[in-house]
Backbone as a printed PyTorch tensor [residue, N CA C, xyz], in Angstrom:
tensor([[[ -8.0580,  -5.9170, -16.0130],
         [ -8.4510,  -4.6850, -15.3700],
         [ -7.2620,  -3.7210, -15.4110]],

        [[ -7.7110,  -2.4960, -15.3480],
         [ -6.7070,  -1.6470, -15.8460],
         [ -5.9940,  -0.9620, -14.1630]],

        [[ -5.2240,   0.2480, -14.1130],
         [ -5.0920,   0.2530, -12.4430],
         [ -6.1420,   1.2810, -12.1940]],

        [[ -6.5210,   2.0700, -13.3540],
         [ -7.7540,   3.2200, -12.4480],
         [ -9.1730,   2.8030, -12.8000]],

        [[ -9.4240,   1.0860, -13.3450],
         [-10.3660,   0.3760, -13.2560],
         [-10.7140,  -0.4500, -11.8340]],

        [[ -9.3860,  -0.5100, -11.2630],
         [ -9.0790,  -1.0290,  -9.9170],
         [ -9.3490,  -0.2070,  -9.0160]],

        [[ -9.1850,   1.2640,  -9.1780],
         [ -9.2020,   2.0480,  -8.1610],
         [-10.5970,   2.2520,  -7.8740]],

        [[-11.3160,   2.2190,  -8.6090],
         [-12.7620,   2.8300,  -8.9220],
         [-13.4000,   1.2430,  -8.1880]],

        [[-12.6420,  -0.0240,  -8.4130],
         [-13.8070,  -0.6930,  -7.8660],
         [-13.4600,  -0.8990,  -5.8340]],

        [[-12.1250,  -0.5680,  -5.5870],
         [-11.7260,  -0.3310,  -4.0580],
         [-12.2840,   0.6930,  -3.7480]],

        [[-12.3970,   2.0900,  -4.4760],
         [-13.5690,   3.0150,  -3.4870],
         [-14.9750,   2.4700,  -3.6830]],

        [[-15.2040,   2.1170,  -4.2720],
         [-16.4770,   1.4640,  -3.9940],
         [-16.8140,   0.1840,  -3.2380]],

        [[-15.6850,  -0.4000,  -3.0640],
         [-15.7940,  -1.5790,  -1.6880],
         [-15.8770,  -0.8420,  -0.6680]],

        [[-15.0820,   0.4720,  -0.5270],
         [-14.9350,   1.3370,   0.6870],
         [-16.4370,   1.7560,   1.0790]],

        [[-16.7940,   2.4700,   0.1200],
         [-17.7210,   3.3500,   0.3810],
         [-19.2210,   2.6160,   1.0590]],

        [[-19.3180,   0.9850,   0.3890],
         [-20.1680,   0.3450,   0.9290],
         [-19.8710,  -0.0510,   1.9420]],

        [[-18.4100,  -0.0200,   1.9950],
         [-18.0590,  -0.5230,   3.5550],
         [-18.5650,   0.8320,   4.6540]],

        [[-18.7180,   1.7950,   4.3390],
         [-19.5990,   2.9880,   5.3280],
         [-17.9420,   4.2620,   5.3280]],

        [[-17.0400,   4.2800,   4.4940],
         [-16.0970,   4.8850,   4.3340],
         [-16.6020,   6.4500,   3.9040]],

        [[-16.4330,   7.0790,   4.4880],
         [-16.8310,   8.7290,   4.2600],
         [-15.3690,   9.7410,   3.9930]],

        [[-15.3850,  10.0880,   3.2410],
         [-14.0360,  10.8780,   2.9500],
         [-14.0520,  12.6060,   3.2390]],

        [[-14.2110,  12.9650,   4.3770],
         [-14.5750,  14.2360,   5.1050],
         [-13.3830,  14.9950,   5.2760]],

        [[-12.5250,  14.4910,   5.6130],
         [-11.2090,  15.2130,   5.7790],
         [ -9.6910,  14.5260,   5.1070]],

        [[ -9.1300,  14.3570,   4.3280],
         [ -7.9460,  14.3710,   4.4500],
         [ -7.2710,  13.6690,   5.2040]],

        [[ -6.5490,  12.2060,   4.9240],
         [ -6.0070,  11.8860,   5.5210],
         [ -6.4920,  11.4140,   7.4960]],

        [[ -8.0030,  11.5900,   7.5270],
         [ -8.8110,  11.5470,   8.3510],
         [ -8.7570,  10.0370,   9.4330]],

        [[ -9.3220,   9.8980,  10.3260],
         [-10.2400,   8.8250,  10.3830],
         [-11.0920,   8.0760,   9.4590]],

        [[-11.1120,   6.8000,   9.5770],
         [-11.7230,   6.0700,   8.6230],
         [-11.8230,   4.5590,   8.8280]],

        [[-12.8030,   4.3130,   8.3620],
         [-13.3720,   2.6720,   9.1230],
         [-12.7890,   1.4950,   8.7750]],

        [[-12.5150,   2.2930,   6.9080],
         [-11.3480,   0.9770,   5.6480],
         [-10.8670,   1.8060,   5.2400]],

        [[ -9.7460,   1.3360,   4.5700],
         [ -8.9830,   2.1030,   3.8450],
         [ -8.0380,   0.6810,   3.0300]],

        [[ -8.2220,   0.7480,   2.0170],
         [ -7.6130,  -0.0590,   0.9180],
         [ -6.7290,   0.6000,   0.0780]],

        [[ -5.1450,   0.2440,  -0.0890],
         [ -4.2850,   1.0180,  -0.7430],
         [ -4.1700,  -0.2980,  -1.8520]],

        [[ -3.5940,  -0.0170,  -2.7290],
         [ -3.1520,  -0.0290,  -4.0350],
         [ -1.4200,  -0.1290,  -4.0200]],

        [[ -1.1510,  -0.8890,  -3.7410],
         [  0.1080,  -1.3790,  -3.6560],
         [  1.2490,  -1.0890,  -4.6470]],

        [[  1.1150,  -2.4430,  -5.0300],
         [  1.8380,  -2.6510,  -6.6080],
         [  0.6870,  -2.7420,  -7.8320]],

        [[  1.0660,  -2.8890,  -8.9120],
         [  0.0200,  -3.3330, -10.0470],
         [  0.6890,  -3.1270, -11.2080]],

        [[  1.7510,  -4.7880, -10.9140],
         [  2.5910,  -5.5680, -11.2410],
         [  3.4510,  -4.3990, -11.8970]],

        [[  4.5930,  -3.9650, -12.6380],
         [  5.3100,  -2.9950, -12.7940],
         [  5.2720,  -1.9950, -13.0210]],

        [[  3.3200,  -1.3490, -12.8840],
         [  3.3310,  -0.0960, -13.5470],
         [  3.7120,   0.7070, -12.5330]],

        [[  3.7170,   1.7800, -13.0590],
         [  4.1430,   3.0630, -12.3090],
         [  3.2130,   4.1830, -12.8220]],

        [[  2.7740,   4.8240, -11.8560],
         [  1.9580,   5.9430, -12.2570],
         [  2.1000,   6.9580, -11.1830]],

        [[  2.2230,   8.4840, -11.4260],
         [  1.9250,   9.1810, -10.2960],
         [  0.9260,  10.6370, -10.6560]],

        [[ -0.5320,  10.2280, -10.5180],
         [ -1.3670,  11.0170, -10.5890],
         [ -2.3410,  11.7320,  -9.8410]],

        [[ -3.0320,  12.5310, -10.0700],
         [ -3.8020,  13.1400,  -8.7960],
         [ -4.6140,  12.5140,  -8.2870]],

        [[ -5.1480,  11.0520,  -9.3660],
         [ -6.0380,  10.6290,  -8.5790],
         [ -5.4850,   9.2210,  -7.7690]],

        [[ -4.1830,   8.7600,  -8.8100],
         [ -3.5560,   7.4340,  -8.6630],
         [ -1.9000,   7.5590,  -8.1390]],

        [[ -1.4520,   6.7250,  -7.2790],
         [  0.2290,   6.9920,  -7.2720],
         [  0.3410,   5.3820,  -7.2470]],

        [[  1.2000,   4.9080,  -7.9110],
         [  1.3360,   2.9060,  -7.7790],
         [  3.0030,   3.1650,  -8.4600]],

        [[  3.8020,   2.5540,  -7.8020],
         [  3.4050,   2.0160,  -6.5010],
         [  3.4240,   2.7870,  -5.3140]],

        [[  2.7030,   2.5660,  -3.9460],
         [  2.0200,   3.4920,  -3.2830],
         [  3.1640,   3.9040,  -3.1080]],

        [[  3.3620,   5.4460,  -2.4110],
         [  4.5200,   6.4090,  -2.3700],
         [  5.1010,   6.1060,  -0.7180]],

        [[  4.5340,   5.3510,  -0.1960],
         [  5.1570,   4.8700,   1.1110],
         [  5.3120,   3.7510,   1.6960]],

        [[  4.8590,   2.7320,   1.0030],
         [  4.9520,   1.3200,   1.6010],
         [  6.4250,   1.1770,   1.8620]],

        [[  7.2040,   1.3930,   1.2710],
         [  8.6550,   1.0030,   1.9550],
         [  9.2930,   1.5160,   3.1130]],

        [[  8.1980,   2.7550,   3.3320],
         [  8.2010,   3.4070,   5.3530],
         [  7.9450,   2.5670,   6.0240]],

        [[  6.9790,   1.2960,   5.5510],
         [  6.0940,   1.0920,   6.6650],
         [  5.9540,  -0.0160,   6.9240]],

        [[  6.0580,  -0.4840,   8.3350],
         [  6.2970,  -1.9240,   8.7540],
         [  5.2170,  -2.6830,   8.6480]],

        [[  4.2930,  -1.8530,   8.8780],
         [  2.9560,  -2.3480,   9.1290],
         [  2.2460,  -3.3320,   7.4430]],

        [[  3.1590,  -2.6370,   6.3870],
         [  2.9660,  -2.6800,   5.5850],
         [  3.7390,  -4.1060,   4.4910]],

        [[  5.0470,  -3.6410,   5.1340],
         [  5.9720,  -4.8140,   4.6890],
         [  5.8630,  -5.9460,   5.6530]],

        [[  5.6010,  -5.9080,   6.7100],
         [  5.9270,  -7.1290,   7.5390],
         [  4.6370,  -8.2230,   7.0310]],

        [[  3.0790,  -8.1220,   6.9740],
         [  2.3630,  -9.1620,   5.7630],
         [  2.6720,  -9.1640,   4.8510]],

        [[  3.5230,  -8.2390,   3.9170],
         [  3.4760,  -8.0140,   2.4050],
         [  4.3170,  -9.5060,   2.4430]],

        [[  5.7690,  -9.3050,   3.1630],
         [  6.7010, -10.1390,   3.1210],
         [  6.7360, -11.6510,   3.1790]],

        [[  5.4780, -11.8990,   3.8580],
         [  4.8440, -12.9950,   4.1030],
         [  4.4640, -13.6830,   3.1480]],

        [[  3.6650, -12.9050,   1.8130],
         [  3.2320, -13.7710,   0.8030],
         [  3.6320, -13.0860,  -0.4970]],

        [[  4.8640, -12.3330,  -0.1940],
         [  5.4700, -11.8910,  -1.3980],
         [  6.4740, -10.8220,  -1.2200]],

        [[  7.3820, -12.4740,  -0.5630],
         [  8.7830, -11.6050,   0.2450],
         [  9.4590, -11.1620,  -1.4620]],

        [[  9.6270, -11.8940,  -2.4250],
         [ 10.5100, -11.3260,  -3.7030],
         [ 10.0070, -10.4480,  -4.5850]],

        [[  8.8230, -10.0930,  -4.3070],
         [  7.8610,  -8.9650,  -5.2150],
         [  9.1480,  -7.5600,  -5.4870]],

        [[  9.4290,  -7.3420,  -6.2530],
         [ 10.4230,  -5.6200,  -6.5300],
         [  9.6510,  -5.0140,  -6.7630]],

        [[ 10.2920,  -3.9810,  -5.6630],
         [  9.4310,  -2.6310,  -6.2100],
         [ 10.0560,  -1.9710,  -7.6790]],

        [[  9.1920,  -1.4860,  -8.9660],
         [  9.5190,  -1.1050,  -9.6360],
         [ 10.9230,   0.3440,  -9.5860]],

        [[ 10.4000,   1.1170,  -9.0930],
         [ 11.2910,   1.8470,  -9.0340],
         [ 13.1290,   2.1750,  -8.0110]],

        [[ 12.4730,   1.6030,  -6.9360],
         [ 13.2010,   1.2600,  -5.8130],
         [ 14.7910,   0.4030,  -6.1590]],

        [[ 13.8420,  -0.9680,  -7.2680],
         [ 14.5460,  -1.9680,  -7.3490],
         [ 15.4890,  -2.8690,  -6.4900]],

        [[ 14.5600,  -2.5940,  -5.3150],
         [ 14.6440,  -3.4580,  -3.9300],
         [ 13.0520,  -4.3910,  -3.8100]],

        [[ 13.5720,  -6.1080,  -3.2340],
         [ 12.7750,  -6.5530,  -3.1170],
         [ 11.7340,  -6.1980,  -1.6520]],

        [[ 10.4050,  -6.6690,  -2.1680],
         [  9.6710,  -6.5650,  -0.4070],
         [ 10.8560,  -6.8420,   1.1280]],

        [[ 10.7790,  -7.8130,   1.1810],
         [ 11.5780,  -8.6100,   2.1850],
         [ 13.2020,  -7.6320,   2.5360]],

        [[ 13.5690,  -7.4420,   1.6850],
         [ 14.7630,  -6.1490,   1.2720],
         [ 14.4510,  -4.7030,   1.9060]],

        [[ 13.3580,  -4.3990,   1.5480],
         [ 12.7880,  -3.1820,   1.9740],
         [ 12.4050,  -3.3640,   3.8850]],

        [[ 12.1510,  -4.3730,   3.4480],
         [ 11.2860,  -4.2280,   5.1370],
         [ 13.1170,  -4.3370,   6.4070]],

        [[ 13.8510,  -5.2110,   5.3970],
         [ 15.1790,  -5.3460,   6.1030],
         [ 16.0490,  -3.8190,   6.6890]],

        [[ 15.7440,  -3.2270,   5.6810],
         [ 16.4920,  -1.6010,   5.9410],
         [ 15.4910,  -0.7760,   7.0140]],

        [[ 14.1730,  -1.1390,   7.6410],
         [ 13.8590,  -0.1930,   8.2250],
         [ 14.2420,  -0.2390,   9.6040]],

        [[ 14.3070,   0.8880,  10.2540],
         [ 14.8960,   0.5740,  11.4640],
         [ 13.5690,   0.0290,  12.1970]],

        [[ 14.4490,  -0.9270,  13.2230],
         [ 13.1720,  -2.1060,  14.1850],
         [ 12.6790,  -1.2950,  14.7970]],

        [[ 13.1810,  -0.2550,  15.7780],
         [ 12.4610,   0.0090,  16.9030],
         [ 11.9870,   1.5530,  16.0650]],

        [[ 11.1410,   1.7330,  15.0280],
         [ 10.7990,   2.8840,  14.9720],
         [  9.1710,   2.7070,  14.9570]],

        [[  8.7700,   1.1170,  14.2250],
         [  7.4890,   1.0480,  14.6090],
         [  7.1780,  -0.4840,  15.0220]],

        [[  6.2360,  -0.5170,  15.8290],
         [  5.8880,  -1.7550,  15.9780],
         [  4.9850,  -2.1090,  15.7190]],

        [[  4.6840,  -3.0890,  15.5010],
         [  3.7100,  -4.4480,  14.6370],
         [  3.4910,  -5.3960,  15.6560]],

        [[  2.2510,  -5.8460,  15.9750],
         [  2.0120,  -6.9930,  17.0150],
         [  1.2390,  -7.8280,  16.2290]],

        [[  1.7080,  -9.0490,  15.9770],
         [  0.3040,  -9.8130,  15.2820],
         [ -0.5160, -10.5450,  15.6770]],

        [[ -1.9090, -10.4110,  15.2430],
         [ -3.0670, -10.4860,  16.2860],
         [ -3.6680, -11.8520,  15.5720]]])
């Protein structure tokens, strides 16, 4: 599968999931990002990989790290586990449920 063969089949998990895209950055019921996809790099209007913020986000690295603490980010060339190490602790929190 290609990555904008991928993308096309996550909005369509979305959309059956009852996902309505009304506003921008909105409310929303799912939301499935697109991570990595394995070293490519792309940054397009419809696609950005790897996503343009996972290394902000705790929420993001703290499972990533879990089952793919050595994954590198292509461009970064910092690992997951690496990334999640530099963010500061108390800026977001994560409770796991």
């Amino acid at each position: 599968m290609e990555p904008h063969q991928l993308l096309d089949s996550v909005l369509s998990i979305e959309k059956t999931m009852g996902r309505q895209r009304l506003v921008p950055k909105g409310p929303r019921l799912i939301d499935i990002d697109i991570l990595f996809f394995d070293d490519h790099v792309e940054s397009s209007a419809a696609l950005t990989v790897p996503h343009p913020a996972l290394h902000q986000r705790r929420f993001v690295l703290g499972p990533l790290a879990e089952i793919a603490p050595n994954v590198k980010h292509p461009i970064l060339k910092q690992s997951v586990k690496e990334m999640l190490n530099l963010l500061p602790f108390a800026r977001q929190k994560v409770t796991r449920i």
